[in-house]
C-alpha positions in Angstrom: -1.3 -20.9 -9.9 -1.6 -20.4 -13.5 0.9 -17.4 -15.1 -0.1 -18.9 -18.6 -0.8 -15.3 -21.2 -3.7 -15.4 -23.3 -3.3 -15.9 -27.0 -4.8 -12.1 -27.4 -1.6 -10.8 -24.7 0.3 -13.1 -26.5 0.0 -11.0 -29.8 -0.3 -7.8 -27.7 3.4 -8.5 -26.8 4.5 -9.3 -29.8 3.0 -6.5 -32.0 3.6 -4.2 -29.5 7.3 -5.4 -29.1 7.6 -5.5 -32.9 6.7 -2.0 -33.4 8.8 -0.9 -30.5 12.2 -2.8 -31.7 11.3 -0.8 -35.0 10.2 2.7 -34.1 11.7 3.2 -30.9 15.8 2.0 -30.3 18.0 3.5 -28.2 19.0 5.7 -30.5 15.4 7.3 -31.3 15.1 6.7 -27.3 17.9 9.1 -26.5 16.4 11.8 -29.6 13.2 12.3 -27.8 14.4 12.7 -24.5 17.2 14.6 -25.3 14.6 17.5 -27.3 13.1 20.5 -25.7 9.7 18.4 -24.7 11.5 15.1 -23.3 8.8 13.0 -25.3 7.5 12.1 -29.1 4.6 13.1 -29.7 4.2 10.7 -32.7 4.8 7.6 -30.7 2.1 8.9 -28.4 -0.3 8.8 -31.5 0.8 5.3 -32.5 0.1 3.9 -28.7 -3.6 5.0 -29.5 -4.2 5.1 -33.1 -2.2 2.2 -34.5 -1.8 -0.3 -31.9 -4.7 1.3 -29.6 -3.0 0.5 -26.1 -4.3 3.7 -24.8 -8.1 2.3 -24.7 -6.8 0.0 -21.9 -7.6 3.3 -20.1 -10.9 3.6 -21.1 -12.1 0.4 -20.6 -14.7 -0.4 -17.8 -12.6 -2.7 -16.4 -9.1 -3.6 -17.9 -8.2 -6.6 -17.8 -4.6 -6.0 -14.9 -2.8 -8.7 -17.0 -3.3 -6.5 -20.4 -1.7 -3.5 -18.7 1.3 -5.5 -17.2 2.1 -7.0 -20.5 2.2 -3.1 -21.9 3.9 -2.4 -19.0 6.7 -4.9 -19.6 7.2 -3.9 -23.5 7.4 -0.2 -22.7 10.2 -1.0 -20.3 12.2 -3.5 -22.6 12.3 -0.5 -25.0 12.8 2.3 -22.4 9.8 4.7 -23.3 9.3 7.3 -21.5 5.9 8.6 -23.0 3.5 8.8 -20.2 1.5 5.7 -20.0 1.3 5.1 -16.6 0.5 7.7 -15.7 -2.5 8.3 -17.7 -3.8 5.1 -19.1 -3.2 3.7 -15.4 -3.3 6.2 -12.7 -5.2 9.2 -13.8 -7.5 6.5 -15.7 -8.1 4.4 -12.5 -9.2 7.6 -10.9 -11.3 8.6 -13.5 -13.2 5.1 -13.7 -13.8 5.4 -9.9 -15.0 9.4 -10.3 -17.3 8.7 -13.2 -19.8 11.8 -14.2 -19.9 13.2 -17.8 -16.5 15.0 -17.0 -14.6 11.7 -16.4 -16.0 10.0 -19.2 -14.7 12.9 -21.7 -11.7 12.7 -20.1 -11.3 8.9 -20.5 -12.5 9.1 -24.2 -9.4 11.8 -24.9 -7.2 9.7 -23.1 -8.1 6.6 -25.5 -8.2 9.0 -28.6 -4.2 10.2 -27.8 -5.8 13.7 -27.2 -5.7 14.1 -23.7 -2.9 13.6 -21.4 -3.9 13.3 -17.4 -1.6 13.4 -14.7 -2.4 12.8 -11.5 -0.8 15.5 -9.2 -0.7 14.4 -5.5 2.4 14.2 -4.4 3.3 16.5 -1.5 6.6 17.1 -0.2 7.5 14.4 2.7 5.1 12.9 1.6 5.8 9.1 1.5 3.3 6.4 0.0 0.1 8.1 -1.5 -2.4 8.8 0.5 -4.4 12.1 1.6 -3.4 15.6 0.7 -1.6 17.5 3.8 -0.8 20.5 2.0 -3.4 21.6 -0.3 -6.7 22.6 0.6 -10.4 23.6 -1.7 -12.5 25.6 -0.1 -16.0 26.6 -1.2 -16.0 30.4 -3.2 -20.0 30.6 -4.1 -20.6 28.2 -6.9 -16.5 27.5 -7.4 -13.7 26.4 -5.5 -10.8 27.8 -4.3 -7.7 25.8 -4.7 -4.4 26.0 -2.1 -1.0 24.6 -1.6 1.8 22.9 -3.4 2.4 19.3 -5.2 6.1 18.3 -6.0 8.1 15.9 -8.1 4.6 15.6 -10.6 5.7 13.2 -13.2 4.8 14.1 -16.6 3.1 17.3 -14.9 5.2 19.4 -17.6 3.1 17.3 -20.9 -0.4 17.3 -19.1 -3.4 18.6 -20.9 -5.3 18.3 -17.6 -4.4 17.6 -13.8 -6.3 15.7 -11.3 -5.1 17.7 -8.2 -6.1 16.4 -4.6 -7.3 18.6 -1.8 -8.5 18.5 1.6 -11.9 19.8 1.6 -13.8 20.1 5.1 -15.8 16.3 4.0 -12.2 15.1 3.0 -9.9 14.3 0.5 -11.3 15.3 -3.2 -10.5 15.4 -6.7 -10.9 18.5 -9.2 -9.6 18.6 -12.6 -7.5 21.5 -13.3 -6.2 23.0 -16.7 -2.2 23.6 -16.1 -3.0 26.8 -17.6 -5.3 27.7 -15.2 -4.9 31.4 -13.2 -3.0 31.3 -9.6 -1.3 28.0 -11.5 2.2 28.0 -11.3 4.5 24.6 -12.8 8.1 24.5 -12.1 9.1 21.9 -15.1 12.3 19.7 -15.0 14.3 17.0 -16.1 14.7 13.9 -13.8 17.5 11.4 -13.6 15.9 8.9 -16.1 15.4 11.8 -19.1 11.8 12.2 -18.4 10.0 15.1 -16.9 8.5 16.7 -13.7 7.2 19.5 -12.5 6.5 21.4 -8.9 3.2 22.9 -8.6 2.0 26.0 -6.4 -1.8 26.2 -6.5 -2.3 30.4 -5.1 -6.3 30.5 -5.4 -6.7 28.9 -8.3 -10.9 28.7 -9.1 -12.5 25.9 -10.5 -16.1 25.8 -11.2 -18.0 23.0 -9.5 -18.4 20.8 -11.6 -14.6 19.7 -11.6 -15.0 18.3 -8.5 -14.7 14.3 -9.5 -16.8 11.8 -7.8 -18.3 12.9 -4.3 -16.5 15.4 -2.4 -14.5 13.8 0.3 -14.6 10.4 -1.3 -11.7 10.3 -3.0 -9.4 8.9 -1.0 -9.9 4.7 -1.8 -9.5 6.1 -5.4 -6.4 7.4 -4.5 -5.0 4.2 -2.9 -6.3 1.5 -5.4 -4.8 3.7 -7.7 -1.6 3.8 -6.4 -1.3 0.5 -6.3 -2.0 -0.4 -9.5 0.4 2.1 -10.9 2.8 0.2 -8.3 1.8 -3.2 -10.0 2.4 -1.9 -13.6 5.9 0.1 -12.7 7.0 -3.4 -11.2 6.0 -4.9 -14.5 7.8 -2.0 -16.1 11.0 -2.8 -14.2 10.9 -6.6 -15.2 11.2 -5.3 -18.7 13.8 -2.7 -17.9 15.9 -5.4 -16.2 15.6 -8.4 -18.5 17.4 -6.1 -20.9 19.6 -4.9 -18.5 21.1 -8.9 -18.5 20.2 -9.6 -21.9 22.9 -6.5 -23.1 25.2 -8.2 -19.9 25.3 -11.3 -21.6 25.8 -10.0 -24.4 28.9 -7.9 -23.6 30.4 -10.7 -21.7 30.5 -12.7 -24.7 32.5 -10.3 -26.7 34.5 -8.7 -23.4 38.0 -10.9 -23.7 40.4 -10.9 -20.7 43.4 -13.2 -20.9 42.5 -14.8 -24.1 38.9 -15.5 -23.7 35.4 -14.1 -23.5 34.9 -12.9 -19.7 31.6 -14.7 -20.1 33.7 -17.7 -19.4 34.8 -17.2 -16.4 32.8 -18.7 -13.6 32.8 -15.9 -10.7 31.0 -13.9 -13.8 28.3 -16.6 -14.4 27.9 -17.1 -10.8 26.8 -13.2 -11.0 24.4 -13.3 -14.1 23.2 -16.2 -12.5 21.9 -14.4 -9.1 20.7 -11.2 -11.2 18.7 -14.4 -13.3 17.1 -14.9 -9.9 16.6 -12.2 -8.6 14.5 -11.2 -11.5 12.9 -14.2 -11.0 11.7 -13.9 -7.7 10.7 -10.4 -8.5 8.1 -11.7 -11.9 6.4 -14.1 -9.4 5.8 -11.3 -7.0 4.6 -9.2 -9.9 2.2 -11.9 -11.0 0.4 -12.0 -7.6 0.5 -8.4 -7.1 -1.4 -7.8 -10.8 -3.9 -10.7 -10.1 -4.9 -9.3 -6.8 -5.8 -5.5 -7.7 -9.3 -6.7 -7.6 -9.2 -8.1 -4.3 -9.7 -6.1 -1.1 -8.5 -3.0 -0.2 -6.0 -4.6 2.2 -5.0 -8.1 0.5 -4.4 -6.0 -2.3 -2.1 -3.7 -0.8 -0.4 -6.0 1.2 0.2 -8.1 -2.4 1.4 -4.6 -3.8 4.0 -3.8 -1.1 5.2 -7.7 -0.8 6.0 -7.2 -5.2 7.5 -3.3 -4.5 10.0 -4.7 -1.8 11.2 -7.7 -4.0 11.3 -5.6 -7.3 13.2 -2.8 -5.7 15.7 -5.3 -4.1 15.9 -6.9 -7.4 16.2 -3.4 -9.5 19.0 -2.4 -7.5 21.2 -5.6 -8.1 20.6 -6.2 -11.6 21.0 -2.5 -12.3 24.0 -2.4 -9.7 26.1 -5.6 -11.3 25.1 -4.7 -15.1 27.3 -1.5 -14.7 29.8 -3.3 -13.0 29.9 -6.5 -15.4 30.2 -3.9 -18.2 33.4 -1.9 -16.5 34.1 1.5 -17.6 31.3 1.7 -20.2 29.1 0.8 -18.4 29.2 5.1 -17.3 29.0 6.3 -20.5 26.0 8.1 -22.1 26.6 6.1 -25.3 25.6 2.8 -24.0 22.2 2.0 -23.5 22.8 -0.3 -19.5 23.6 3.1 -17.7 20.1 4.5 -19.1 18.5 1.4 -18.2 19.4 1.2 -14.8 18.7 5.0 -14.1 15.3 3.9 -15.0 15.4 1.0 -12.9 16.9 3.5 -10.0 13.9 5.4 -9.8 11.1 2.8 -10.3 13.4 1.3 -7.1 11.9 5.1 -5.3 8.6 5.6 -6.8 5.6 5.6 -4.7 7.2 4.8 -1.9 10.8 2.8 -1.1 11.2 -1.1 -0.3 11.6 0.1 3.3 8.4 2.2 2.9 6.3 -0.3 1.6 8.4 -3.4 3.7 6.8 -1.4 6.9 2.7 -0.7 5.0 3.3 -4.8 4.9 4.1 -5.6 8.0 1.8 -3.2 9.4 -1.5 -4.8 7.3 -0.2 -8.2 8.2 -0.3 -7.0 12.3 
């Protein structure tokens, strides 16, 4: 199976890494998450207008391996500007809605002028899937919106929502303005530095033609969705952990115990070694899992859940043991690893756990 890059995602990486390495360290990181909006709005302009990543969103049909490469680089640098979910999630969605409404919305979304969020997370709610909670019901010409959506990333920078309700032909899709009436968002920070937000929907009216794609339809949407924001946070977490060892490495080098580097010793190789392999095992499963998000519905999933359960094992020891290898500083705010493996922490959760998706898995392959 060939994992060969193209020579265009070959230059993707590198101008895209270039840029990052120069616009975005830790320091200017740990700036923008640590302001009132959690975000820079000027690196969200350069993403579109300078290195044009954001059009991956808009195309027909993105190439999966463009996407993981962005993916990666975003994660090596730690951004926390909402990619993801636009460019890949809401943008998925949209493809699949089409209608004049979608394709504006995809057009702002390659422009840097619109930021989509998908909100359907509901509470106990564990892999995505159809809304429970929330409900549209028909009000003449409009629609009447119900319920509650929690732990919304990036719900707090949205210029628009794609909220999911259970209508009586099943699950839809309506786009909804967060300052829309009977709207209420309960923003806050999360572990990693980025932002969420709680939503209560109390009668909030839509007019018609919000309603994306045909109404009770959208529920493949939702799942293909899903799991190609799966595939790109596992491509994420590759580049969040091959810096979490690089800066390992790198300590251990300068770390001296008893006259020499700590590096030297061979119970701490033996350790960089495994987390080597580990992030190993979890790339090959990321390969597969990108390359089949055109297949069918079920080998794709089963592809999906097979990379979640190995990148999650894989985040957790890497991020685990690159603390540990780093002793006490490894705790601090100051140094980047603890950052980086709060990050990896909660890609580990996201959209569902390893045991969450080790049981979809085992359940498709039944």
């Amino acid at each position: 199976m060939d994992f060969t890059f193209t020579a265009e995602q070959e230059q993707l990486r590198a101008s895209l890494g270039s840029y990052l390495r120069d616009r975005h360290g830790f320091a200017a990181r740990q700036a923008s998450v640590a302001g009132d909006t959690g975000r820079d709005p000027a690196l969200w302009r350069d993403l579109a207008e300078r290195l044009g990543v954001l059009s991956l969103g808009a195309a027909d049909a993105p190439d999966p391996f463009d996407v993981f490469v962005v993916m990666h680089e975003l994660g090596v640098a730690l951004v926390g500007e909402p990619f993801a979910e636009t460019a890949v999630t809401a943008a998925s969605l949209l493809r699949a809605a089409s209608g004049a409404r979608a394709k504006e919305l995809l057009s702002g979304i390659a422009a840097g002028t619109q930021i989509v969020v998908f909100a359907g997370h509901e509470a106990g709610m564990r892999l995505a899937g159809a809304p429970r909670a929330t409900t549209a019901t028909r009000d003449g010409d409009d629609w009447r919106l119900n319920g509650a959506k929690a732990a919304i990333v990036a719900a707090p920078w949205a210029t628009m929502l794609l909220v999911s309700a259970s209508t009586p032909a099943g699950p839809s899709l309506f786009a909804v303005a967060p300052d829309a009436a009977g709207l209420s968002i309960h923003a806050y920070r999360t572990i990693d530095g980025r932002r969420a937000a709680d939503l209560r929907l109390d009668g909030v009216r839509v007019p018609s033609d919000t309603l994306l794609g045909n109404e009770g339809g959208a529920l493949p949407a939702i799942e293909a969705a899903a799991d190609a924001t799966i595939a790109a946070a596992c491509a994420e977490a590759l580049g969040v952990m091959r810096r979490i060892l690089d800066d390992t490495i790198a300590y251990t080098r300068e770390r001296r115990q008893f006259g020499q580097p700590i590096g030297d010793f061979q119970a701490v190789q033996h350790r960089m070694v495994d987390m080597f392999m580990k992030i190993e095992m979890a790339t090959s499963a990321t390969y597969r899992a990108t390359m089949m998000l055109d297949a069918p519905a079920a080998e794709r999933a089963r592809a999906v859940s097979g990379a979640k359960v190995l990148v999650g094992d894989a985040c957790r020891f890497v991020g685990q043991n690159g603390v540990q290898l780093h002793g006490g500083m490894g705790m601090t705010e100051e140094l980047a690893v603890g950052h980086y493996f709060k990050r990896a922490t909660v890609i580990e959760g996201m959209l569902g756990t390893s045991d969450d998706h080790l049981a979809r898995a085992m359940a498709l392959a039944g």
